[in-house]
C-alpha positions as CSV (number, residue, x, y, z in Angstrom):
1,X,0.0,0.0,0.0
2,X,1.2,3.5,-1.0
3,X,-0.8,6.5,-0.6
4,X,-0.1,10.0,-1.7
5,X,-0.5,12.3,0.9
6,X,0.8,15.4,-0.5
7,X,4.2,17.2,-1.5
8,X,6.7,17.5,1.3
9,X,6.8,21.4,1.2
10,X,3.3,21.4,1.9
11,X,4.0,20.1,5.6
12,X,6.4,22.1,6.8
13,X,7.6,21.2,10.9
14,X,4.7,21.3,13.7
15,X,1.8,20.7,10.8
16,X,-0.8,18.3,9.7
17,X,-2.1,16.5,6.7
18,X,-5.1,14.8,6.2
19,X,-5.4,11.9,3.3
20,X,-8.8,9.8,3.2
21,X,-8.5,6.0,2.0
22,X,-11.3,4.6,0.5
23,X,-12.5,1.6,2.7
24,X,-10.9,2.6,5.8
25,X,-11.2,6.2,6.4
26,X,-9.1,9.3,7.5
27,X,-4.9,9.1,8.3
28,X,-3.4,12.1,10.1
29,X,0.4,12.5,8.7
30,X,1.9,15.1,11.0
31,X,5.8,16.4,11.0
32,X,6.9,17.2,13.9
33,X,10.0,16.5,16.1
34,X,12.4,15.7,12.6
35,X,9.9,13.0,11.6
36,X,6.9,12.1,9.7
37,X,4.4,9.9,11.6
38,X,0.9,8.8,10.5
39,X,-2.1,7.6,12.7
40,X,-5.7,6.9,12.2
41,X,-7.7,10.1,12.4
42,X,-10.2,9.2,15.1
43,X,-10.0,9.0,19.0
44,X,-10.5,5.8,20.4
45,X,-13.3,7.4,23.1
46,X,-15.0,9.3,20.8
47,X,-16.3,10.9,17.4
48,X,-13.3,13.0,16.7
49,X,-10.4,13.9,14.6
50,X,-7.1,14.1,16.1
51,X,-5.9,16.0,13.4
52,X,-7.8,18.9,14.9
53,X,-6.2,18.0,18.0
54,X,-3.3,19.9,19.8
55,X,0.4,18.7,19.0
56,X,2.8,18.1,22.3
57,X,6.6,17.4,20.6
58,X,5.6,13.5,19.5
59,X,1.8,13.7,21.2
60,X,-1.3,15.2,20.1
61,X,-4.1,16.0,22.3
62,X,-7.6,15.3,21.6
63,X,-9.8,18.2,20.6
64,X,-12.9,16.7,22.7
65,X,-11.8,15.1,25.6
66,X,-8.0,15.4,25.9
67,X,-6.8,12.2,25.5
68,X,-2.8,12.4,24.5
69,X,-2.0,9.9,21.9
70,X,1.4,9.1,21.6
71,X,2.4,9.4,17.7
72,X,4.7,6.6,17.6
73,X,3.2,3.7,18.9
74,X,-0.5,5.0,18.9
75,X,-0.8,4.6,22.8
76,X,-3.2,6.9,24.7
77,X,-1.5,8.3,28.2
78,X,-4.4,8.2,30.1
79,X,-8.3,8.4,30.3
80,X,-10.5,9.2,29.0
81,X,-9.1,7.4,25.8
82,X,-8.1,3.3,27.1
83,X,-7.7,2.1,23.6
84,X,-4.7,2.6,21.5
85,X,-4.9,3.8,17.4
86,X,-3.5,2.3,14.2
87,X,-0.5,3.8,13.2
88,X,1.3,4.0,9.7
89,X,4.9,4.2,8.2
90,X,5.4,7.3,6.3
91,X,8.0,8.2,4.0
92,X,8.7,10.3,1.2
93,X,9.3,9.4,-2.4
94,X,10.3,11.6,-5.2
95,X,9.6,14.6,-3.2
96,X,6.0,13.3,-1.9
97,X,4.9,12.4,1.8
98,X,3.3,8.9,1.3
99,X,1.7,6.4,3.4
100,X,3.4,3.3,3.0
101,X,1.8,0.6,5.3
102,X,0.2,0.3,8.5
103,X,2.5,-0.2,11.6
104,X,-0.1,-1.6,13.7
């Protein structure tokens, strides 16, 4: 699986982009911290999109309840969220941020 998600001057440091895959539903890509990290767009506890959420260095915070979901491994840090998130590898290729497959 390889998903265009956009060019890689369109997400500059501390931003968000937001691809949606047909038959599955939103990813989040953010850059932040010297990386590029991708997780499903949707708390665990709720109805809402993380990428609306507040980034923390490697963390966002829900926009609803303020869960922190760790952007690496997809783990919330506390309630209200108890249930982790998919996360994705993301790379770049020819100049392009890309989804490449789900981490887990």
């Amino acid at each position: 699986m390889t998903i265009d998600v956009c060019a890689i001057e369109d997400l500059p440091d501390g931003e968000v982009a937001v691809v949606e895959v047909p038959g599955f539903g939103r990813i989040a890509v953010f850059n932040t911290e010297g990386g590029l990290y991708g997780i499903e767009d949707r708390c665990s506890h709720q109805e809402a999109w993380l990428s609306d959420g507040f980034l923390d260095g490697c963390a966002v915070e829900c926009p609803l309840h303020a869960s922190l979901f760790d952007l690496k491994t997809g783990e919330p840090s506390g309630p209200p969220a108890q249930l982790a998130i998919r996360t994705f590898a993301i790379g770049t290729i020819d100049g392009r941020v890309v989804v490449l497959e789900e981490a887990s």
